[in-house]
C-alpha positions as CSV (number, residue, x, y, z in Angstrom):
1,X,0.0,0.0,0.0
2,X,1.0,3.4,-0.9
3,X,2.0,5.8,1.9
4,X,-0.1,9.2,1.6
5,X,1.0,12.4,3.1
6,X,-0.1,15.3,3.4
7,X,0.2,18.6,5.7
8,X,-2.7,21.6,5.8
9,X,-1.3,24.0,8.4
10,X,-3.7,26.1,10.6
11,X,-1.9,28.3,12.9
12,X,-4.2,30.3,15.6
13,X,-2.8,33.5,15.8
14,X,-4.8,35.5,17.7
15,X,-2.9,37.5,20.4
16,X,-2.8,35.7,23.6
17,X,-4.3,32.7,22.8
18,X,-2.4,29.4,22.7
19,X,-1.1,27.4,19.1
20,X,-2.6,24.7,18.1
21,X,-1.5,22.3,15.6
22,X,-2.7,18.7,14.5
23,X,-1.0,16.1,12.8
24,X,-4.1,13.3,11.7
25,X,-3.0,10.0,10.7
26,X,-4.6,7.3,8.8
27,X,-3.8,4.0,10.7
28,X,-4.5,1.2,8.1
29,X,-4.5,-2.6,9.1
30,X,-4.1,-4.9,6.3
31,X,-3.8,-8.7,6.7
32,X,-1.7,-9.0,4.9
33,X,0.2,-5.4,5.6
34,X,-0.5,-1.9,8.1
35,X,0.7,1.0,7.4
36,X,0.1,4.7,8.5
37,X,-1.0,7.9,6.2
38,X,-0.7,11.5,7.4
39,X,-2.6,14.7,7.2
40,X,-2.0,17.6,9.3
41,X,-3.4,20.6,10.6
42,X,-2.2,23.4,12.2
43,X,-2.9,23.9,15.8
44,X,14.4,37.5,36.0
45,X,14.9,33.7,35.5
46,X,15.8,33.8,39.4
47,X,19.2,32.5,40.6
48,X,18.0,32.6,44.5
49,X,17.3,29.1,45.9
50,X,15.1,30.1,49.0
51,X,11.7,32.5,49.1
52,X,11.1,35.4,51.4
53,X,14.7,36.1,51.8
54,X,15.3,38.5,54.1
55,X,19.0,40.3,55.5
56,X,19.7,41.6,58.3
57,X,22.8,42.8,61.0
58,X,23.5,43.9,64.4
59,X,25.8,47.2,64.1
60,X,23.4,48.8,65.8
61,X,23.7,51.6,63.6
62,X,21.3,54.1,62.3
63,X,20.9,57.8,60.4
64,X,20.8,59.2,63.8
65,X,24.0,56.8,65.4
66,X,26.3,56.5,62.8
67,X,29.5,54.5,62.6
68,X,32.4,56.9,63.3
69,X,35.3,58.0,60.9
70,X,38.2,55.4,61.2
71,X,36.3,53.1,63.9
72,X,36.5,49.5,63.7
73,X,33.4,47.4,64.3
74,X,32.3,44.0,64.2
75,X,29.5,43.5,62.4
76,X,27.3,39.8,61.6
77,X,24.7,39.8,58.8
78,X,22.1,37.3,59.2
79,X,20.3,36.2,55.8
80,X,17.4,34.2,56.3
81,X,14.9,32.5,53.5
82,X,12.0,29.7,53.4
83,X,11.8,26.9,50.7
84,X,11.3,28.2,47.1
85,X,9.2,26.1,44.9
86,X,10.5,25.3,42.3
87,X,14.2,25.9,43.4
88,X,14.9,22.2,41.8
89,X,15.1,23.8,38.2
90,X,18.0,25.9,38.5
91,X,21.8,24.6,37.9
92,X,25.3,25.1,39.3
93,X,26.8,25.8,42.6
94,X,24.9,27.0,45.5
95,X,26.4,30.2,47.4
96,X,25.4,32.4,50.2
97,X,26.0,35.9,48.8
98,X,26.7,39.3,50.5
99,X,27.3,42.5,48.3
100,X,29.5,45.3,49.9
101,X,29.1,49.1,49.0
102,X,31.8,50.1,46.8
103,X,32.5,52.8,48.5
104,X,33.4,49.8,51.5
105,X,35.7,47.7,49.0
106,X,38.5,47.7,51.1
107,X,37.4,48.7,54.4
108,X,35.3,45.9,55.0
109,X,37.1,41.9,56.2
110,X,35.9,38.6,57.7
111,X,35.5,37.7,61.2
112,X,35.7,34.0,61.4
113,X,33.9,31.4,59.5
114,X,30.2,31.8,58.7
115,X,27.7,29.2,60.2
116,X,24.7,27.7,58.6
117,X,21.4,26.1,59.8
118,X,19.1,24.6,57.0
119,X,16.5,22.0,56.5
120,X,17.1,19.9,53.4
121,X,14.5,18.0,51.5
122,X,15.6,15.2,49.2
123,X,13.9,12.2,47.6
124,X,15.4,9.4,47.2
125,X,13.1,8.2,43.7
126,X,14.8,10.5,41.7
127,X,18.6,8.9,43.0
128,X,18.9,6.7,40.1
129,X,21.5,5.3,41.3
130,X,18.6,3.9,44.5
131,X,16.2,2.5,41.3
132,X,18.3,-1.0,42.6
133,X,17.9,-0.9,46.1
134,X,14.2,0.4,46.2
135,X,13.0,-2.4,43.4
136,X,14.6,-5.3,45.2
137,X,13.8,-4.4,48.4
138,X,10.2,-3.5,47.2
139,X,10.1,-6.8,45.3
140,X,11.4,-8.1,49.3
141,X,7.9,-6.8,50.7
142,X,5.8,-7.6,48.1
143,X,6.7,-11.4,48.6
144,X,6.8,-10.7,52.7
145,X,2.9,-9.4,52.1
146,X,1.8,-12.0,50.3
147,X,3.0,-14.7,52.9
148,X,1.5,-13.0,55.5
149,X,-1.8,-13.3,53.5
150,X,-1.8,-16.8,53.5
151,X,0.1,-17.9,50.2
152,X,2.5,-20.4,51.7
153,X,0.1,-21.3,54.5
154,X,-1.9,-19.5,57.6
155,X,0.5,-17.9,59.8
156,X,-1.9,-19.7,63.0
157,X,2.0,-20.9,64.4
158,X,4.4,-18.4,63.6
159,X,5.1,-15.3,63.7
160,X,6.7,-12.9,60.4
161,X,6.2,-9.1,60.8
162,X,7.4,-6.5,58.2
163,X,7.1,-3.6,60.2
164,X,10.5,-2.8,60.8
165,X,10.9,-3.4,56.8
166,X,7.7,-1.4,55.7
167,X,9.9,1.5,58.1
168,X,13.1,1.9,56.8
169,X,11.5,1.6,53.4
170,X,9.3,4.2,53.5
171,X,12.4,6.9,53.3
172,X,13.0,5.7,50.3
173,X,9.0,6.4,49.0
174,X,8.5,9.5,49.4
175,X,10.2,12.7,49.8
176,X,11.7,13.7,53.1
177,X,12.5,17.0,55.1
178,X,15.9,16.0,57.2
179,X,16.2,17.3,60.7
180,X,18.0,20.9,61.0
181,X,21.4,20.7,60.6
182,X,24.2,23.2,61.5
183,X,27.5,24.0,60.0
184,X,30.8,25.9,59.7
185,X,32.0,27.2,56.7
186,X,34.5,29.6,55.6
187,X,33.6,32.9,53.8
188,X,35.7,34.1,50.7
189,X,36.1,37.5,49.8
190,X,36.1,38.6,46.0
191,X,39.3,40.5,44.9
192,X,38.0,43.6,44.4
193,X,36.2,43.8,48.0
194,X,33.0,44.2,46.5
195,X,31.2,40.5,47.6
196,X,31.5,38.0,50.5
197,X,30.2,34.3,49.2
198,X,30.0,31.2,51.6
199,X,30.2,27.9,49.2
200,X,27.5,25.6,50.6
201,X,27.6,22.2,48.2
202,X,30.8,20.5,49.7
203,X,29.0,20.7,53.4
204,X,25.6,20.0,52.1
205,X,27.1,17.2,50.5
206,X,28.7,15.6,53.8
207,X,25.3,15.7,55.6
208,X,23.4,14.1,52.3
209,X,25.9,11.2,52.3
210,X,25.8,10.7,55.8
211,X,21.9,10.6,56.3
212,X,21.5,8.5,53.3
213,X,24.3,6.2,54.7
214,X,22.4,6.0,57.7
215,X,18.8,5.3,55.6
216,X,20.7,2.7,54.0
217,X,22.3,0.6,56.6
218,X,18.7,0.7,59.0
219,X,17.4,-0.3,55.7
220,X,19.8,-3.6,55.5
221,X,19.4,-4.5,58.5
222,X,15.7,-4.3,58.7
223,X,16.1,-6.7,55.8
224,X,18.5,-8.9,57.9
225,X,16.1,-9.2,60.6
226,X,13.4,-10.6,59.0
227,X,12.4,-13.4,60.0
228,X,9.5,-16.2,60.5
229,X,9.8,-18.3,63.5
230,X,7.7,-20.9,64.9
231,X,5.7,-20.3,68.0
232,X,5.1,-23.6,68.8
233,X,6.6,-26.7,67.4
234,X,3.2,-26.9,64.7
235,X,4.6,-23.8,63.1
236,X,8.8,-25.1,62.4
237,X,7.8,-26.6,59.2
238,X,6.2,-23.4,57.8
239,X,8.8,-21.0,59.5
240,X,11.4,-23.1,57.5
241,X,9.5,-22.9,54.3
242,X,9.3,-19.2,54.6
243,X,12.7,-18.4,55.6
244,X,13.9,-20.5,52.3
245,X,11.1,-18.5,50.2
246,X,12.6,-15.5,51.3
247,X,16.3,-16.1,51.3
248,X,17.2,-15.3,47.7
249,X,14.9,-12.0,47.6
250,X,16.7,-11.3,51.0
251,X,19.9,-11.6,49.3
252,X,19.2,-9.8,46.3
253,X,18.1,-7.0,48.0
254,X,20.9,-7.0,50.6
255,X,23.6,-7.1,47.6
256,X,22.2,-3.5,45.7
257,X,22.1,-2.0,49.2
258,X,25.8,-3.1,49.3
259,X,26.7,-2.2,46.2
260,X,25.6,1.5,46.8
261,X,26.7,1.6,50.5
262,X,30.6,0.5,50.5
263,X,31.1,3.3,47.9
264,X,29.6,5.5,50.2
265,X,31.5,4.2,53.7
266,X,34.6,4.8,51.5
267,X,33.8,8.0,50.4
268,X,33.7,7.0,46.8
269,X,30.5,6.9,46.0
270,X,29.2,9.0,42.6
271,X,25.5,9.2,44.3
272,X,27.1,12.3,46.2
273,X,26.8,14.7,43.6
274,X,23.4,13.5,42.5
275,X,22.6,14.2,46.3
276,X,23.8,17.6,46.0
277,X,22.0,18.5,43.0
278,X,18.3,16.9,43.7
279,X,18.6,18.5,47.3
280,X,16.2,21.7,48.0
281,X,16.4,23.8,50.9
282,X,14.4,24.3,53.2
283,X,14.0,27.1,56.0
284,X,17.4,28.5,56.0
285,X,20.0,30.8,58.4
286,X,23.3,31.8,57.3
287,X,25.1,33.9,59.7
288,X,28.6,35.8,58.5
289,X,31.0,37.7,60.5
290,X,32.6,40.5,59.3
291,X,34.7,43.8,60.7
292,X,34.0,47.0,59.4
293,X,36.8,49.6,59.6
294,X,34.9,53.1,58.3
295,X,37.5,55.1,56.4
296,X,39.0,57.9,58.3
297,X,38.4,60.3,54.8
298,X,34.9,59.2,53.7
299,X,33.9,62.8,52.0
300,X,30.2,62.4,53.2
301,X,27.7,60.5,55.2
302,X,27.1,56.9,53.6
303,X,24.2,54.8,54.0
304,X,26.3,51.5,53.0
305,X,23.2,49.0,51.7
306,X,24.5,45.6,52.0
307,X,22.5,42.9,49.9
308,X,22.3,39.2,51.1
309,X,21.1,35.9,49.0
310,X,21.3,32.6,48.8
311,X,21.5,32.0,44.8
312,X,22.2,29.1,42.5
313,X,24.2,30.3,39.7
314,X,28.0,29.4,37.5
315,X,28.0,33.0,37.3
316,X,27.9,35.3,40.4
317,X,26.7,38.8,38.8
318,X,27.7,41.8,40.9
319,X,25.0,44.0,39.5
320,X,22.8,41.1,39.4
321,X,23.0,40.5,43.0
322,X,22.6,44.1,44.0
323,X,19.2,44.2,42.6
324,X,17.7,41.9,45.1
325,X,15.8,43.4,48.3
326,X,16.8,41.5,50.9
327,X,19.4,44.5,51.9
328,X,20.1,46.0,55.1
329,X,22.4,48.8,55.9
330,X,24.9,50.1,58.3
331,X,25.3,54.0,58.2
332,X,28.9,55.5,58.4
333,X,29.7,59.0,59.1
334,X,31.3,61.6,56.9
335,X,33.5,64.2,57.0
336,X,30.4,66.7,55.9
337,X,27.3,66.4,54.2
338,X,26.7,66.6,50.4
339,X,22.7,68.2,49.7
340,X,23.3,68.4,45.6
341,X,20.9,65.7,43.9
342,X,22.4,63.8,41.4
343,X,21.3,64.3,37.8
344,X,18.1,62.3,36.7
345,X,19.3,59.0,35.2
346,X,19.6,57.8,31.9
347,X,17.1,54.8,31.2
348,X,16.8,51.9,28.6
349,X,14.4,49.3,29.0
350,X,14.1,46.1,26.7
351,X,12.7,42.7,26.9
352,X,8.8,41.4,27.2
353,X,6.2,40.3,29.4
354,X,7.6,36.5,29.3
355,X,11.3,36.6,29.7
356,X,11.2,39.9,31.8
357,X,13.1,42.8,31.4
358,X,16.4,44.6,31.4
359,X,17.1,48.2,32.6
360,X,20.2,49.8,31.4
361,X,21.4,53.2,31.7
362,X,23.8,55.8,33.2
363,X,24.0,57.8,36.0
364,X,26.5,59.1,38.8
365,X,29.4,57.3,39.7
366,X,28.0,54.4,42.5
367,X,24.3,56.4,42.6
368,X,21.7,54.3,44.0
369,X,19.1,53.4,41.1
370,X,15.4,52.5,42.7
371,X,12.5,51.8,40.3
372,X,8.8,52.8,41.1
373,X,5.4,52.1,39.5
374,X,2.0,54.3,39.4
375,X,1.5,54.2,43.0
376,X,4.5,54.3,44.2
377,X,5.4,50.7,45.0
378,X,9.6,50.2,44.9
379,X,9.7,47.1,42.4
380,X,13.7,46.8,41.6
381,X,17.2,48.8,42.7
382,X,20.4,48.5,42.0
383,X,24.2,50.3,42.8
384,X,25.3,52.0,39.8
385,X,29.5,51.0,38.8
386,X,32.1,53.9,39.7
387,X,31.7,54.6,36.1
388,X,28.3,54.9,36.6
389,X,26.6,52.7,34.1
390,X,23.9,50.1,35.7
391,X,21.7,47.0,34.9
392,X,18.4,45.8,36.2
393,X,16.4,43.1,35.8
394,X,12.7,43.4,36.4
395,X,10.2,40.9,36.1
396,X,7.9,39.9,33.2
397,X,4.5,40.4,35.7
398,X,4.9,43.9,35.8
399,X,3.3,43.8,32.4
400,X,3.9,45.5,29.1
401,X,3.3,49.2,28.8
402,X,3.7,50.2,31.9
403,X,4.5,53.3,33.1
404,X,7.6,53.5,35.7
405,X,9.8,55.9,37.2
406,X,13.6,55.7,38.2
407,X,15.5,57.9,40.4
408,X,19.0,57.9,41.5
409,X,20.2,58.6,45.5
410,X,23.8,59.5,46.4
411,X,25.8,58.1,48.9
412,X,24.8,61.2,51.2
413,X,20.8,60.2,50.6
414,X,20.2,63.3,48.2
415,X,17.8,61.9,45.1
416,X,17.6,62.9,41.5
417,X,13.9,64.1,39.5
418,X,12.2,61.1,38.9
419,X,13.1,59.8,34.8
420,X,9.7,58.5,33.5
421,X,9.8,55.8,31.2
422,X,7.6,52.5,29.9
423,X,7.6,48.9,29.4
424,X,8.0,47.6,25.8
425,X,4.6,46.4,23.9
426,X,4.7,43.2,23.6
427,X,5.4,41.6,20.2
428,X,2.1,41.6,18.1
429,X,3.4,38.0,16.0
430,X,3.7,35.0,18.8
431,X,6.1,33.2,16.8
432,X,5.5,29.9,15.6
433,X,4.7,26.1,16.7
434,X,4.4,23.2,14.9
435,X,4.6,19.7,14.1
436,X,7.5,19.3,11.4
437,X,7.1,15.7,11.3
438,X,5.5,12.4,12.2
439,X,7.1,9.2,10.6
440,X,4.8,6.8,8.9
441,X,4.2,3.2,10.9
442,X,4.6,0.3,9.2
443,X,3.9,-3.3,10.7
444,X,4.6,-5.3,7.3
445,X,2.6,-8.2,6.3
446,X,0.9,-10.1,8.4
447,X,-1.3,-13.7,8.0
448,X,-4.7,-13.8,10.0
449,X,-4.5,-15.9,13.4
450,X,-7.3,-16.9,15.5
451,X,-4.6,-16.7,18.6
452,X,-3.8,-13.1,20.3
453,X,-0.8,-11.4,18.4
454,X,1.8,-8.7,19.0
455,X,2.8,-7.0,16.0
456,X,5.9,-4.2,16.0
457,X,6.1,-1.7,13.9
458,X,8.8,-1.4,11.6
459,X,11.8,1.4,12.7
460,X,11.6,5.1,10.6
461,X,14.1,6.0,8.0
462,X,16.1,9.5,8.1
463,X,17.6,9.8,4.7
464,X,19.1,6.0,4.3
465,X,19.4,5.6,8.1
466,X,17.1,3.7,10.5
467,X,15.7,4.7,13.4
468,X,13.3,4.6,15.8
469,X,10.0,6.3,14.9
470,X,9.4,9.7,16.3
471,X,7.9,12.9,16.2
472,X,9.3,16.5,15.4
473,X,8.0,19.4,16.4
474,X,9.3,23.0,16.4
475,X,9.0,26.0,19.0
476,X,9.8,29.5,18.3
477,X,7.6,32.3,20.0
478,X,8.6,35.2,22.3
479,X,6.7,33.7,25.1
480,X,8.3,30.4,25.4
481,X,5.8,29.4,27.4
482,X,6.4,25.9,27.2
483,X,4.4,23.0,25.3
484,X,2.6,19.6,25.1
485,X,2.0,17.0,22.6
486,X,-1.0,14.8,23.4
487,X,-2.4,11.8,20.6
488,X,-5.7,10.3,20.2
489,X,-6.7,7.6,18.1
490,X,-10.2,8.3,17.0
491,X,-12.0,5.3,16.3
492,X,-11.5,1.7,16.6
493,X,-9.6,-0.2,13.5
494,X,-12.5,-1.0,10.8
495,X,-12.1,-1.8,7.5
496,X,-14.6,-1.2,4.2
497,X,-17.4,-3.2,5.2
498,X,-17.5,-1.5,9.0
499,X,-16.5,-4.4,10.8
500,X,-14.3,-3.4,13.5
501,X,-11.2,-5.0,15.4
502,X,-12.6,-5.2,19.0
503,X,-10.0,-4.9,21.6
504,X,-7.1,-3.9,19.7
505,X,-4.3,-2.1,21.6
506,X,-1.9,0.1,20.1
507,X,1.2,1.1,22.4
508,X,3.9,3.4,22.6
509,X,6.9,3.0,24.9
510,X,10.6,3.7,25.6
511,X,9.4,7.4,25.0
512,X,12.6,10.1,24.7
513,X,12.9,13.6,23.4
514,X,16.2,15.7,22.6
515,X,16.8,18.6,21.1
516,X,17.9,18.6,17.5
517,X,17.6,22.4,17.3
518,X,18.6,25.7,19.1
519,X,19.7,26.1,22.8
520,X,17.6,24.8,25.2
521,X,19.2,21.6,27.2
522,X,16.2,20.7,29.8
523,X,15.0,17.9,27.5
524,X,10.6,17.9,27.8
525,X,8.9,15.5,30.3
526,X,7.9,12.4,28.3
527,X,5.2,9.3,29.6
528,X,7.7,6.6,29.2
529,X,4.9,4.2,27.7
530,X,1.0,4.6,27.0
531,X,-1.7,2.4,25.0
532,X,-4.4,4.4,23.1
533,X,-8.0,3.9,23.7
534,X,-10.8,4.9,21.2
535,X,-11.4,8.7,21.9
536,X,-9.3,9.8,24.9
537,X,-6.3,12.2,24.1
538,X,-3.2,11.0,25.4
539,X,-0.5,13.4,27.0
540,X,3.0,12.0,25.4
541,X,5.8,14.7,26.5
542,X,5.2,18.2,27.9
543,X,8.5,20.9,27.7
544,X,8.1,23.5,30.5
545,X,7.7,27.0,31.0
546,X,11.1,28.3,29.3
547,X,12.6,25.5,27.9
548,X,10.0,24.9,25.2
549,X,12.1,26.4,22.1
550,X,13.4,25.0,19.8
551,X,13.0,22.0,17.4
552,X,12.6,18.8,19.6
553,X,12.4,14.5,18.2
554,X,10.2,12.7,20.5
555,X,10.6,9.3,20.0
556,X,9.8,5.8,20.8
557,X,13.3,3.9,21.4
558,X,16.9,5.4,21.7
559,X,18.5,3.2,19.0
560,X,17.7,0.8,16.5
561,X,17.5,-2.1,18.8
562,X,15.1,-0.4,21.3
563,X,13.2,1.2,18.4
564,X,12.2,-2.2,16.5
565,X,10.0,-3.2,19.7
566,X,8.7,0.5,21.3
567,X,5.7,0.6,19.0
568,X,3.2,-2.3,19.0
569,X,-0.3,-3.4,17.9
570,X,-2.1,-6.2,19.4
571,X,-4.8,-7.9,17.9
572,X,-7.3,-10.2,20.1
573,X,-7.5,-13.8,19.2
574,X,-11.0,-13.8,19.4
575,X,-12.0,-11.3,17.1
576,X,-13.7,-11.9,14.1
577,X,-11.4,-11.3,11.3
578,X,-11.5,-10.9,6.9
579,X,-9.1,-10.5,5.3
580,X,-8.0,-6.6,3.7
581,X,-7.5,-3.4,4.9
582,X,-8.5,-2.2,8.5
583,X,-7.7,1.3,9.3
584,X,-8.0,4.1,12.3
585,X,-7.1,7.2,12.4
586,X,-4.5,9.0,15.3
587,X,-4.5,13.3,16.1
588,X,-1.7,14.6,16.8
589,X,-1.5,17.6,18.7
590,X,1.1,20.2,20.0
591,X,0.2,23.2,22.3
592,X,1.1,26.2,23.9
593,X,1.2,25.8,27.8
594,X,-1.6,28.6,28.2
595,X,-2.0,31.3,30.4
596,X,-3.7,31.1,33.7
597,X,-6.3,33.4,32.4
598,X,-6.5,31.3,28.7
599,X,-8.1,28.2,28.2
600,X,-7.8,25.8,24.7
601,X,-10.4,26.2,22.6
């Protein structure tokens, strides 16, 4: 049978609604051959790990009590924050960050090591490296259970409990908030005296390892312990049976525990860094000692604003870091007081309501930059350079074409006329999403049997190259809001005469996507295998919010030998069969993530 293709592309443009595109397929079952025709139709990323952070310290001074000239005080900062959801997404080291005034670059030292206190929440599922341990041991309790119901005999003369098991398991089930712990750790202090950062992975790490080396060995040796015994001598024959039924599953599961656990008692083990990066903080403290020694010939009063974060980042951002809020300040005196304003800033805004936006511009030398809405409402600042060029990032939700206001304050307090300026429109074109590609199935011939059968389809060709069969789609819109594919087979195979294939299953697994296009590397989330029923769309991967552009394969296998058997169709023995062509038909579908206000039509 010929292979028909064809592609009508319908792309919904209308502002703020969500694409849609389609992809339908002709499924065609032919005893004696199936194979598939198409037609289609068009349907400031944060670096800070915790939420509600908050700075504070304990100079004790104020615009009224102000540090003397060419005193020396010792100053902590205390930055505090709750778990951020979400915090998972973001990459690289994790640092506790604390911006110093440049006008403080060399006046201001550490006092000793900073300490931390943090909750940590991990879960142990998404360890691969615990897929072992958890399925063996699961495997372990599943048995356990069914003994205790009665499979090898009732339990009337001995006793088997898996409590202790069901325990030490259950760590390893779900996720888990460890109990706070505190640490030492020693500050570093950047070259140019303008940022303190306190590395946090190494110590995080130590506490990981240890609590899951803990988990672990309570986990063997609930495993160890369990154990039927006889209560009277009616029960020895059945204790003995079980004991023997459970020895090998004991030992299996006892072997991946060891297998993950001497790497870790010898501080070897790989898991660590997996440990580090799945971990999310929780409530946090991070305390850091510092002396400040005010310079005996600072020309005026200074309000030093000091800014505190805990961030996740392979690039600390001076400017970047100053525009948090979570500041507090410690208030120097000057030799005299300056009461000119500084000129009204320079302003450049760029960027959109999706991505956010950035604030560039030029002002005096170290000048305070604060941004204000309508009503008033600070919504970003930052420390100008000693050159006195800045940049601010704002975020997306303040909306486009909006009006705002920026001023700039001196180091002696005295602020410049307001410089009113707006947020970009918003592009009018959304850009573009769709379904480049689906490849054709084929199951190749096939002679009718009155037994159930299994049929695979046959792998896709690129060019001359085989390969598993897939799906590409391509993302390129200014909102990069993220996307999902869903499929639904529309009807039940039938052939010309309307008699149908009851209970037929088509199925999908070893699902993967990768990008084959642009610069996103956070692959979409896929659902690893599904089997279509008549009518109900099916959700097959799902990119999120951010990561959606770019062009994408979904697929069904990762090579050739995985990709021969990720696509089947079975037929049921019992159905009624002629011989000729049966046929259904599959939707494909790929969507915007919408809005919280937007809904798909």
């Amino acid at each position: 049978m010929e292979e028909e293709t064809s592609k009508q592309v319908i792309p919904n443009l209308r502002k703020h609604k969500p694409f849609k595109w389609f992809v339908m397929f002709s499924l065609c079952f032919l005893l004696g051959g199936i194979v598939i025709s198409s037609s289609g139709q068009a349907a400031l990323m944060g670096i800070e790990v915790l939420g509600n952070i908050q700075s504070s310290n304990d100079s004790g001074t104020s615009t009224t009590n102000r540090q003397p000239l060419g005193s020396q005080k010792a100053v902590n900062f205390k930055i505090t924050g709750d778990q951020l959801v979400n915090a998972s997404v973001l990459t690289g080291p994790r640092n506790a960050t604390l911006t110093i005034p440049a006008q403080l670059s060399s006046a201001v030292s550490l006092n000793g090591s900073a300490t931390v206190k943090t909750k940590l929440n991990i879960d142990y599922r998404a360890v691969s490296g615990l897929k072992d341990v958890i399925t063996t041991v699961t495997t372990l309790l599943t048995k356990v259970d069914e003994i205790i119901n009665g499979s090898l005999g009732a339990l009337t003369n001995v006793t088997l409990s898996d409590a202790e098991l069901v325990a030490a398991l259950k760590k390893f089930q779900t996720a888990q908030v460890l109990d706070e712990k505190t640490f030492s750790k020693t500050g570093q202090l950047s070259t140019d005296g303008q940022l303190i950062t306190v590395p946090l992975d190494d110590e995080l790490g130590k506490i990981l390892t240890a609590d899951l080396t803990t988990d672990l060995q309570s986990l063997k040796t609930a495993v160890n312990n369990l154990h039927a015994s006889a209560n009277n001598v009616l029960g020895s024959t059945l204790a003995t049976l079980i004991n023997t039924t459970l020895a090998p599953l004991k030992a299996a599961a006892v072997a991946a525990i060891d297998l993950v656990l001497s790497p870790l008692v010898a501080g070897t083990s790989p898991l660590t860094s997996d440990l580090i990066n799945l971990a999310v903080l929780g409530h946090t403290e991070v305390t850091i000692p510092t002396n400040i020694k005010s310079p005996s010939n600072l020309a005026h009063d200074l309000d030093g604003r000091f800014v505190g974060s805990v961030v996740r980042t392979n690039t600390l951002d001076i400017g970047l870091l100053n525009s948090a809020t979570s500041e507090s300040y410690v208030y120097l005196k000057g030799l005299d007081q300056d009461v000119t304003p500084p000129d009204a800033p320079i302003v450049q805004i760029t960027g959109n309501s999706a991505s956010g936006y950035i604030v560039t511009g030029t002002t005096e030398a170290n000048a305070l930059i604060v941004i204000t809405n309508a009503s008033g409402t600070i919504i970003g600042r930052t420390t100008a350079t000693s050159s006195g060029t800045y940049t601010l990032n704002l975020p997306g939700s303040i909306g486009e074409k909006v009006a705002l206001k920026a001023t700039a304050q001196d180091g002696a307090g005295n602020v410049s006329k307001a410089t009113d300026f707006t947020t970009p429109a918003d592009p009018v074109n959304p850009g573009t999403l769709s379904i480049d590609y689906v490849a054709p199935l084929s199951f190749a011939n096939q002679k009718i049997s009155g037994q159930t059968k299994q049929y695979y389809a046959e792998l896709a060709k690129r060019g001359d190259t085989a390969v598993p069969n897939y799906v590409q789609i391509t993302a390129n819109t200014w909102q990069n809001r993220g996307w999902t594919l869903n499929v639904k087979q529309l009807a039940d195979f039938q052939n010309a005469a309307q008699a149908s294939l009851k209970q037929s299953n088509l199925k999908f697994t070893k699902t993967n996507a990768y990008s084959v296009g642009g610069t996103e590397s956070q692959a979409p989330t896929v659902s690893d295998s599904f089997t279509l029923s008549s009518g109900v769309s099916q959700v097959v991967a799902t990119s999120q919010s951010g990561h959606g552009n770019g062009s994408w394969y979904v697929q069904f296998g990762t090579d050739q030998t995985s990709g021969s058997s990720a696509v089947s169709l079975t037929v049921d023995g019992a159905t009624n069969k002629t011989p000729g062509a049966y046929q259904t038909t599959l939707q494909w579908n790929v969507a915007l993530t919408p809005n919280s206000k937007e809904s798909i039509d």
